[in-house]
C-alpha positions in Angstrom: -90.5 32.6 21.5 -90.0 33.9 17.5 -88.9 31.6 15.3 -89.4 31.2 11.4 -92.4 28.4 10.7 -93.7 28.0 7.2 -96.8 25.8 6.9 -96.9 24.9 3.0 -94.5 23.9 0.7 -93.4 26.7 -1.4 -90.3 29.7 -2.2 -89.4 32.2 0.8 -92.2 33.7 0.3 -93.7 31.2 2.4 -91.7 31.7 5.5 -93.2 33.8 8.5 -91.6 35.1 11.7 -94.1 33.9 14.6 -94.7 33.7 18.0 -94.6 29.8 19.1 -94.5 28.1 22.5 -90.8 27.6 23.7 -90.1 23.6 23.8 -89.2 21.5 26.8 -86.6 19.2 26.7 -87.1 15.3 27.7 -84.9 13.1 30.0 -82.2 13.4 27.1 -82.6 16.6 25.5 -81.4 20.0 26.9 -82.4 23.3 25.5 -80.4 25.8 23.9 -81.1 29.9 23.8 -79.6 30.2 20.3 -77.1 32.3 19.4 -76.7 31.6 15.8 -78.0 29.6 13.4 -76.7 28.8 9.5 -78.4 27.8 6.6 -78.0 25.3 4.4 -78.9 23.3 0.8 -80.8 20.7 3.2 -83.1 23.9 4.2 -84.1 24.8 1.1 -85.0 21.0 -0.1 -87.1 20.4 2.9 -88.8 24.3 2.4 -89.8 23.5 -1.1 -90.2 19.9 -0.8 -88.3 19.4 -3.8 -87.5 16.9 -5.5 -90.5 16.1 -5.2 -89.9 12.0 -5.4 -87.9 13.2 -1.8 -91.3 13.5 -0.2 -91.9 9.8 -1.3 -88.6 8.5 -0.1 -88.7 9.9 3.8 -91.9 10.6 5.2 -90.2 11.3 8.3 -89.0 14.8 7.1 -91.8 15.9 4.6 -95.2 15.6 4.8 -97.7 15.8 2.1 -98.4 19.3 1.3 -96.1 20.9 4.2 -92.1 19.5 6.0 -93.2 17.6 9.3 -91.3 20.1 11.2 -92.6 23.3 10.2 -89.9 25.4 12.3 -87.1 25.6 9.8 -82.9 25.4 10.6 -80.3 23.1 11.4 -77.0 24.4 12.5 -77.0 26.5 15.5 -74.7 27.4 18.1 -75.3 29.5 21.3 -76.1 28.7 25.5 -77.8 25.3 27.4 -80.5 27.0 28.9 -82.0 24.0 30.7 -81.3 20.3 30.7 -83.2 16.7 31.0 -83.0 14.6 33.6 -81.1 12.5 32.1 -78.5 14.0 31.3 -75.3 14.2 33.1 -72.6 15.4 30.6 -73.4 19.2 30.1 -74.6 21.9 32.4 -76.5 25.0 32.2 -74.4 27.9 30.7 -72.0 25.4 28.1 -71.3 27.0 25.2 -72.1 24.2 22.1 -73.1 24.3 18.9 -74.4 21.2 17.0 -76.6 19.9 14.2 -80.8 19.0 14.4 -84.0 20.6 13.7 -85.6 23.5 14.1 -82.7 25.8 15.3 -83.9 29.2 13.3 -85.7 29.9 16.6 -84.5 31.9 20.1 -84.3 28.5 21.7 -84.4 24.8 20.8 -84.4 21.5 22.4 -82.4 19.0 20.4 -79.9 15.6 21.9 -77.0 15.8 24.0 -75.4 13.8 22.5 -75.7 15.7 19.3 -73.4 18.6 21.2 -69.9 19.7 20.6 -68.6 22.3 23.0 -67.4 26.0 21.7 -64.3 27.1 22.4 -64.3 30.3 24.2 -62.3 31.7 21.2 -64.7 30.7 18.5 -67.9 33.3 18.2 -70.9 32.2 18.1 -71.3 32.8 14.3 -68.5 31.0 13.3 -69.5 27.9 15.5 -73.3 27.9 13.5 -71.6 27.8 10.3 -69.7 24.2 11.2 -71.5 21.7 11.7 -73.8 20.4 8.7 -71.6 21.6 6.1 -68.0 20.9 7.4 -68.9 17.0 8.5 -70.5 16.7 5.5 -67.3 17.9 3.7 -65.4 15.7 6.0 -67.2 12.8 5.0 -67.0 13.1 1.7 -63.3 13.1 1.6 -63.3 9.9 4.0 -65.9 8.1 0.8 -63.6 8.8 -1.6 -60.6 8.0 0.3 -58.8 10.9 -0.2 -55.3 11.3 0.9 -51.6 12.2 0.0 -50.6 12.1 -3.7 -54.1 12.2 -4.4 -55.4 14.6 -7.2 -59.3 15.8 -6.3 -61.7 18.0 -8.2 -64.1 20.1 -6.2 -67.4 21.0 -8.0 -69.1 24.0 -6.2 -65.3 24.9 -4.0 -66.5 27.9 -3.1 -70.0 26.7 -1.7 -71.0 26.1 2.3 -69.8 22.4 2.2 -67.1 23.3 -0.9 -65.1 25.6 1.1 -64.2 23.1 3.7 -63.9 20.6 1.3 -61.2 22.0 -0.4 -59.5 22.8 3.0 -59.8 19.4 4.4 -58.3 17.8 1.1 -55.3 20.4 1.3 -54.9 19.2 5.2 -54.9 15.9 3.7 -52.0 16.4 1.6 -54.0 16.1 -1.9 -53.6 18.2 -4.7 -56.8 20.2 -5.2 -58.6 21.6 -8.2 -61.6 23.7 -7.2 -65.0 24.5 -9.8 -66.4 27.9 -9.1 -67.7 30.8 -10.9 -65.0 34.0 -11.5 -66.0 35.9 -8.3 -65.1 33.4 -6.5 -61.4 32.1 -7.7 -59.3 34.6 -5.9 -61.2 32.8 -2.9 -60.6 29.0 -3.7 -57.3 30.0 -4.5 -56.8 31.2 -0.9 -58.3 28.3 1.0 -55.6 25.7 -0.9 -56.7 24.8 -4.1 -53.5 24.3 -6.6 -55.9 25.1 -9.7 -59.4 27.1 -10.3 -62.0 26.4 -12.9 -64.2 28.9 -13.9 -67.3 27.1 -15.0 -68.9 30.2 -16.4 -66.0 30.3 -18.7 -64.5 27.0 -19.0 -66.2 23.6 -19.2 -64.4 21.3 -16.7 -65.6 18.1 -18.5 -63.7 19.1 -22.1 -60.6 19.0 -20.8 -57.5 16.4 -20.9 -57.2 17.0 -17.1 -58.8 13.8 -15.0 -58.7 13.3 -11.3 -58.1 10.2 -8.6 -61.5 11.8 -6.8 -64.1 14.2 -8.4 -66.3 15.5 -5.6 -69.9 16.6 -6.9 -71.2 19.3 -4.6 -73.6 20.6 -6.8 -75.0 17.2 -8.8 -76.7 19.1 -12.0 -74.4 17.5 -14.6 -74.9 14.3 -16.2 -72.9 11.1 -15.8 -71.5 10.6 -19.0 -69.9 14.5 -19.0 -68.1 13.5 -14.8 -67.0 10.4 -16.3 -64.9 11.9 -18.9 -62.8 13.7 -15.6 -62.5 10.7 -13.4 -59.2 8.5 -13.7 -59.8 5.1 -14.5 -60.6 3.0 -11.6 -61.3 6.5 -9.7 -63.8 7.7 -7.9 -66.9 9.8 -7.8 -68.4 11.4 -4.7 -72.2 12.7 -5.5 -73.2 15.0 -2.8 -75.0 17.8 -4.6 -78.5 18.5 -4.4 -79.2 20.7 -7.5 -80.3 23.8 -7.9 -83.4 25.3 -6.7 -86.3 25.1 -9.2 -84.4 22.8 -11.1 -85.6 19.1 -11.6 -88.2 19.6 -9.1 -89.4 15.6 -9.7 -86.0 13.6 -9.7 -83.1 16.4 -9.2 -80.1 14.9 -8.0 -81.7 11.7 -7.1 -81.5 11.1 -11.1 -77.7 11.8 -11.1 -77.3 9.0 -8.3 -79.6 6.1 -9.4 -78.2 6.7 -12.5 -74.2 6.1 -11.0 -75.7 3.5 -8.8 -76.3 1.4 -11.5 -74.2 1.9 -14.0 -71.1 3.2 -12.4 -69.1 0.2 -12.1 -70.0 -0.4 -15.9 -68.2 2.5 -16.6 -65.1 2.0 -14.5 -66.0 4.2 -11.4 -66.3 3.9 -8.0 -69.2 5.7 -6.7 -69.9 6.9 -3.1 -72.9 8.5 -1.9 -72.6 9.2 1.6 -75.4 10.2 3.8 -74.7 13.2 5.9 -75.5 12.3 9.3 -75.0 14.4 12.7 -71.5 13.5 14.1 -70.4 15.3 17.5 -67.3 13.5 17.7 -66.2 14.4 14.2 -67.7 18.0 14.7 -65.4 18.4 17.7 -62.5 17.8 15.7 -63.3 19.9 13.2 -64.1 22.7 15.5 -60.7 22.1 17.4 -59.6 22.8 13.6 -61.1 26.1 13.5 -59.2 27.1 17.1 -56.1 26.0 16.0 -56.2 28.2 12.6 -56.4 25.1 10.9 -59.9 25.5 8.9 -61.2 28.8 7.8 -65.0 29.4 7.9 -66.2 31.4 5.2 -69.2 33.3 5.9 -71.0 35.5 2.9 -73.2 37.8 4.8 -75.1 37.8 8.4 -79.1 38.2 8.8 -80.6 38.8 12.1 -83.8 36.3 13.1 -86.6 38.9 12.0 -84.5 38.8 8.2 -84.2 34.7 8.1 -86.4 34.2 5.3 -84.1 36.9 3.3 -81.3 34.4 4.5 -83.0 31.3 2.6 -83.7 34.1 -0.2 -80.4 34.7 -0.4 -79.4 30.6 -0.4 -82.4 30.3 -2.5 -81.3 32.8 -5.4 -77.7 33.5 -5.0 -74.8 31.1 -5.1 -73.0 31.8 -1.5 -69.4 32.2 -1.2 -69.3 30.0 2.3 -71.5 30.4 4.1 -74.8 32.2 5.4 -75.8 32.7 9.0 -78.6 34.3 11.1 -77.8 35.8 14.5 -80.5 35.5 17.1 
């Protein structure tokens, strides 16, 4: 089968289209003929390796001068193809779509119980852009406790994870402000958000406006400047992981030490969830999509044989939604 392998750590550049050996699945695997795949800020971290103290910290993912798993992806969606013997709860021909590795590939054998089924009335493409950046949005409005009344600040609102963000909060009965850059207003506007900021235009932190919640989706400014916008006894949700080529040693992992420690000094409460696969919650969200609840944003489509013009594209661009590859 094709799929997009890199073999050191590096830029796009390093990514190649090859020919690999299609996986098996084991008792509780099943494999999938993809149908789409998305990418995503994870993808980029694990292609470069950066930060760099990252490749210290989880020696599962990266290796020393290459990722572990040299296929790259995580979001897909598309057709069981085959299933383990052990497992009883799908069947060849499901529609799913789900979150694991190596999914920028025509097939790949990842959990059942990592699956969510796709409605018939979902595409494919839609389905692939869920499930990384939507729980992840998900769960950090469930850290900082977000709910009715609430007042929340969205730093990167127009990104993969912002976009549901700002959507889930709305659902949520918060009052929204969304961060973006002027392209992108009319957008955030349109998913919910009460108020934009244009951060190319306006700094966010030199305001008198504060905010029960401040979710960081981005995580390149300092403590002392999100501080200023949180509400005494508030909270701050750090989820961003930088930009690429940017604090290639400590990154974001700076930003969150650094509110580990001393947050509570300074009157916040800080949350730094850890995305995690979650079909249950995927479901839910995808049920979302069905209903007309949640809007997917996609910027622009790549077919498998342009995927490395896809990370490209993550790599030097900032995405309005998000970016997906169709296999």
């Amino acid at each position: 089968m094709k799929a997009l392998v890199q073999h050191i750590y590096g830029t796009s550049k390093v990514l190649r289209l090859e020919d690999v050996d299609r996986p098996v699945p084991t008792a509780d695997e099943v494999l999938v003929r993809i149908a789409a795949a998305s990418v995503n800020a994870a993808d980029w971290h694990i292609m470069r390796g950066e930060p760099r103290i990252a490749r210290l910290m989880d020696r599962g993912i990266f290796g020393r001068k290459a990722p572990r798993e040299p296929i790259r992806g995580r979001d897909f969606a598309g057709t069981i193809e085959a299933i383990g013997s052990g497992v009883t709860d799908w069947q060849v021909g499901d529609e799913v779509l789900g979150e694991d590795e190596a999914t920028l590939a025509e097939y790949a054998v990842v959990p059942h119980a990592c699956l969510a089924r796709k409605p018939e009335t979902l595409a494919f493409k839609e389905a692939a852009a869920l499930p990384l950046a939507a729980t992840t949005a998900d769960l950090c409005l469930t850290a900082g406790q977000v709910e009715s009344g609430l007042r929340v600040l969205v730093i990167g609102a127009s990104g993969g994870v912002g976009t549901f963000a700002v959507q889930l909060a709305v659902a949520r009965g918060a009052t929204v402000t969304g961060v973006c850059s002027t392209r992108n207003l009319d957008l955030v506007r349109s998913l919910g958000a009460a108020e934009v900021v244009d951060y190319t235009s306006d700094d966010f932190t030199r305001t008198e406006a504060t905010y029960d919640v401040v979710v960081d989706l981005v995580g390149n400014r300092k403590l002392r400047d999100l501080r200023r916008v949180v509400t005494p006894g508030g909270t701050l949700v750090l989820s961003g992981g930088g930009n690429p080529g940017e604090g290639r040693y400590l990154g974001p992992v700076g930003l969150m030490a650094k509110a580990g420690l001393f947050g509570r000094l300074l009157g916040l409460r800080v949350q730094i969830p850890r995305a995690l696969p979650d079909a249950v919650r995927l479901s839910e969200l995808t049920e979302m999509v069905a209903q007309n609840e949640l809007r997917v944003v996609i910027d622009r489509t790549y077919s498998l044989d342009q995927a490395a013009a896809a990370m490209r594209h993550l790599e030097t661009e900032h995405a309005r939604g998000k970016i997906v590859v169709t296999v």
